[in-house]
ZAMARGU-4260 file (C-alpha; in steps of 0.2 Angstrom, whole numbers, plus 5000, padded with zeros to 4 digits):
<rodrens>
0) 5343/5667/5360 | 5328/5681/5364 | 5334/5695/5368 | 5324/5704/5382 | 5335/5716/5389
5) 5346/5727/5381 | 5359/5736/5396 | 5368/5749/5397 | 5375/5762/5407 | 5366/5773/5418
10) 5367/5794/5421 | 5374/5802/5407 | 5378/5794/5390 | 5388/5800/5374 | 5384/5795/5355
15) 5391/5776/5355 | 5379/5769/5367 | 5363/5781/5359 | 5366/5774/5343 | 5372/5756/5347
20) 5352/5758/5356 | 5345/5763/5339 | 5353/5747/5330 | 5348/5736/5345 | 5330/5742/5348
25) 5329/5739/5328 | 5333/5721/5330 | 5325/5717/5348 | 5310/5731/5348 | 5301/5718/5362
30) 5318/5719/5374 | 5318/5732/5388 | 5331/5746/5389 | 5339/5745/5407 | 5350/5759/5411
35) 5362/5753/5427 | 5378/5751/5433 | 5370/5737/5447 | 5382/5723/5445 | 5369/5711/5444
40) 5363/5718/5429 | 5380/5724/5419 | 5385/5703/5420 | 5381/5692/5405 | 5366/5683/5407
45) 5352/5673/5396 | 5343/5684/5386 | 5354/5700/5390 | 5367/5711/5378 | 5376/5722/5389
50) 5384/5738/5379 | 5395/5752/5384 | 5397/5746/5404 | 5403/5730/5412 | 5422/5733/5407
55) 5422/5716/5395 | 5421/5713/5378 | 5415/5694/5372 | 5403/5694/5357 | 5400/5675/5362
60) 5394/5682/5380 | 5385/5696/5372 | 5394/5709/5381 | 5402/5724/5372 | 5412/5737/5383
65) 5428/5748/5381 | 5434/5755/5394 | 5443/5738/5401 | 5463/5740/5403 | 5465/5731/5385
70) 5452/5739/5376 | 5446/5730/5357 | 5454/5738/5345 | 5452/5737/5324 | 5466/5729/5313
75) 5472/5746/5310 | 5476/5747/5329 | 5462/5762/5330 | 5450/5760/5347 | 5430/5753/5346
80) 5419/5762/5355 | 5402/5752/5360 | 5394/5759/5343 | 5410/5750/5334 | 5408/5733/5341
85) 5390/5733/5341 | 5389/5738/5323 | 5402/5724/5319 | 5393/5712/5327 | 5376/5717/5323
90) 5377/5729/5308 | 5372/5718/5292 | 5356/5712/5301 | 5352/5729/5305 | 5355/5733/5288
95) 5344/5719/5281 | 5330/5726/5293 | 5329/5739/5283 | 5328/5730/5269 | 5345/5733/5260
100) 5346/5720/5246 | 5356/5707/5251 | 5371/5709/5236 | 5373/5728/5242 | 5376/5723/5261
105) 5395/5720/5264 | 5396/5737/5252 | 5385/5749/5263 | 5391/5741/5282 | 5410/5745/5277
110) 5402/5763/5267 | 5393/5766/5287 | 5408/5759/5298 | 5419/5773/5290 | 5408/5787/5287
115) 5397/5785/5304 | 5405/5773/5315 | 5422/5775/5316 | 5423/5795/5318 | 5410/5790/5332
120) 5422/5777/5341 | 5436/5791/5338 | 5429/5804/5346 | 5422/5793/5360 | 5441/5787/5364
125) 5448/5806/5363 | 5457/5800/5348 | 5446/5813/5338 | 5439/5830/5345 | 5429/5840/5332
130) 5435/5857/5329 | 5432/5873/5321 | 5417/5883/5321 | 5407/5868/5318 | 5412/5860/5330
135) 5395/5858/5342 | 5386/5855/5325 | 5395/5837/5323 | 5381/5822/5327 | 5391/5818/5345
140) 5389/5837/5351 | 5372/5838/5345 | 5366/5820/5353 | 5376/5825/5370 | 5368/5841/5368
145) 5349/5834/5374 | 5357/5828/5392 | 5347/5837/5404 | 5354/5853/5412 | 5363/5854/5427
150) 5349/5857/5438 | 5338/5847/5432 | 5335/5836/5447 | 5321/5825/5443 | 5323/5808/5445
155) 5319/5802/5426 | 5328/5816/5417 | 5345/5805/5412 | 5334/5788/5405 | 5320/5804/5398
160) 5332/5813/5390 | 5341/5796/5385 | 5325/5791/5376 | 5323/5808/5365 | 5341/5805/5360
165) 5339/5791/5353 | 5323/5794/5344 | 5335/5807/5336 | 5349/5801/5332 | 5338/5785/5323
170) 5333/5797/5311 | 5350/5802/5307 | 5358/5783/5305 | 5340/5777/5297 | 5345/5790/5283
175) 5364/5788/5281 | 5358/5772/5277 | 5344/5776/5266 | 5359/5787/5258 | 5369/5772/5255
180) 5357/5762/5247 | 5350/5776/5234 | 5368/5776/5228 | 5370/5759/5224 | 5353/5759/5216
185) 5357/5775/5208 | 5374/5770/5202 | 5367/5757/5190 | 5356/5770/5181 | 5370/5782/5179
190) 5381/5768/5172 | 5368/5763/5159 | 5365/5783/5155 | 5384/5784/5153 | 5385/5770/5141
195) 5371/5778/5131 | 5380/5795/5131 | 5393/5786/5122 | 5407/5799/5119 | 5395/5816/5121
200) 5400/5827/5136 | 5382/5827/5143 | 5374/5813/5152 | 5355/5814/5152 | 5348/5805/5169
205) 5328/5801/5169 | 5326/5811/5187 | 5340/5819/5200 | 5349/5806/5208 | 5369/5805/5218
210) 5381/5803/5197 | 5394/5809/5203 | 5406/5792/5212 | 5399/5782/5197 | 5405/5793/5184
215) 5422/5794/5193 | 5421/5775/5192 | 5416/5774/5174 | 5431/5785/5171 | 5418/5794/5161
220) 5431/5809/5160 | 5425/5818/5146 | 5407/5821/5154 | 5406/5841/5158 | 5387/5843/5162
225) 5371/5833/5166 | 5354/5836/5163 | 5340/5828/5171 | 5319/5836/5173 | 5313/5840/5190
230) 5294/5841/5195 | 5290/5855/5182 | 5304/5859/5172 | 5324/5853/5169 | 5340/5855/5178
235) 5356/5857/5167 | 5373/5854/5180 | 5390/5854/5183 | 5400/5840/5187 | 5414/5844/5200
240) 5432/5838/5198 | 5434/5829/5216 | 5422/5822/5231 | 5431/5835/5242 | 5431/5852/5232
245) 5418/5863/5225 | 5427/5865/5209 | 5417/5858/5193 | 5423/5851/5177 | 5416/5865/5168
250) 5409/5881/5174 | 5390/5886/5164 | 5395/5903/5153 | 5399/5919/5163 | 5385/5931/5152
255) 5374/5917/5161 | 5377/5920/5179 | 5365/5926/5189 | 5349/5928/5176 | 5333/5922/5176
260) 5319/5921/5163 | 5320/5936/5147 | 5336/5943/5153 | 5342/5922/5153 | 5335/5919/5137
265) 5340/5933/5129 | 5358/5929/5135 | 5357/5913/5128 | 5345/5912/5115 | 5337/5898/5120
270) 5316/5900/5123 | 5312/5890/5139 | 5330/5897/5148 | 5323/5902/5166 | 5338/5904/5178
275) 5356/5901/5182 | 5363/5902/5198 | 5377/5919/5200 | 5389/5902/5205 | 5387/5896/5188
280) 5384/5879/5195 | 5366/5876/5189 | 5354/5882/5175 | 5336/5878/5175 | 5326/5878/5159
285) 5306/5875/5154 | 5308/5857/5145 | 5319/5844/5139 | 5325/5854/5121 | 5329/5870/5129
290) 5341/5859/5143 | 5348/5852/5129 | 5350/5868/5120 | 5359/5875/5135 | 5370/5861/5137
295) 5376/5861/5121 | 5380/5879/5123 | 5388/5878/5138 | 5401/5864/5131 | 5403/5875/5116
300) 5409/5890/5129 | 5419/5878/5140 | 5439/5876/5136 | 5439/5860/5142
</rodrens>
């Protein structure tokens, strides 16, 4: 079927329809956005998919709403929104639009549907409300945010303002995914780096990349830092103990904290020492020996 409208709902809009537009409009860029509630319109058609409005849901019929008196629901009994269904339906082929080898796929449409898309659905059923100090920081607030104000009477402001949203919030999915995908490509570097290490307690990477869920998946326990060279110079890291906490396997050396250049290499006595954070969380040195140098040290301090 082409597709050469894509319908949804008119006036104001929320996160699940925005970003169900910014897969859609990836897949069909020739279809025309219609934003209506005529009846005409919101009823399953050749060449239509109808999202958020028309109180159905039937993939086979292209129509994906949730406000009907049975709404979808996931296995787990948690609600769709239109962004869930649509990225069910259409998510792997949005994916391989952006060129997401075929092998890492299923992996990164399950990583989005629970990092992006369900909190999304959750928050669009009341099931969720973001909280805390934060709270008008989270990517729903911040997309509802760019509805026009109240007396903003113009005739075009809703569908205007609807157009920058979605500008914006493509950015924000186009690099969750780009995300995603690093760290599966990353993930095999770090597992060959790992393997090299052997039974050392410092993994040297060729450039910065995400180590961290591959090393958990290595059970590479006895790793404490990493070093890898930047543009001009080296990094020497900690490694934290969980994906939730700030906490690291080993802290770099307390006489360490906070000094840069002489003071650092006087500290440490290693030429080419050029800072370490007060937080004790990363050093930067000149080259590659003086990284080394430092990790070694830093392992030697560590009572781990």
């Amino acid at each position: 079927m082409t597709v050469t409208h894509l319908v949804t709902h008119s006036g104001g809009f929320h996160a699940d329809e925005v970003l169900s537009t910014v897969i859609l409009t990836r897949l069909h860029p020739q279809a025309r956005i219609m934003r209506t509630r005529d009846a005409d319109w919101i009823t399953p058609a050749e060449g239509r998919i109808i999202y958020d409005v028309g109180r159905d849901f039937d993939a086979a019929r292209m129509i994906f709403d949730h406000h009907q008196k049975s709404p979808p629901l996931r296995d787990e009994g948690q609600p769709y929104s239109s962004f869930g269904l649509i990225w069910r339906q259409f998510g792997r082929d949005y994916l391989a639009a952006l060129q997401v080898p075929e092998a890492d796929l299923g992996a990164i449409h399950a990583a989005i549907d629970v990092d992006l898309v369900l909190p999304i659905d959750l928050v669009d059923n009341g099931a969720l409300s973001p909280t805390g100090p934060l709270a008008d920081l989270s990517l729903p607030m911040l997309l509802e945010s760019l509805k026009p104000v109240f007396d903003d009477r113009s005739p075009d402001a809703d569908d205007r303002a609807f157009g920058g949203a979605v500008a914006i919030a493509r950015a924000f999915v186009e690099a969750a995914v780009a995300r995603k995908a690093a760290k599966y490509r990353a993930e095999a570097v770090v597992m060959a780096a790992i393997a090299a290490a052997g039974d050392g307690r410092v993994l040297e990477l060729p450039m910065g990349m995400p180590f961290r869920s591959a090393i958990t998946a290595a059970g590479a326990d006895h790793l404490l830092f990493v070093i890898h060279p930047r543009d001009t110079d080296w990094a020497l890291t900690g490694i934290r103990r969980d994906a939730d906490g700030f906490a690291l396997r080993a802290d770099l050396p307390a006489a360490w904290a906070g000094l840069t250049d002489c003071a650092f290499e006087a500290a440490s006595g290693v030429p080419g020492a050029r800072f370490c954070h007060n937080a004790r969380f990363i050093a930067v040195a000149a080259d590659r020996d003086a990284a080394l140098r430092l990790a070694d040290l830093a392992v030697a301090a560590s009572d781990v």
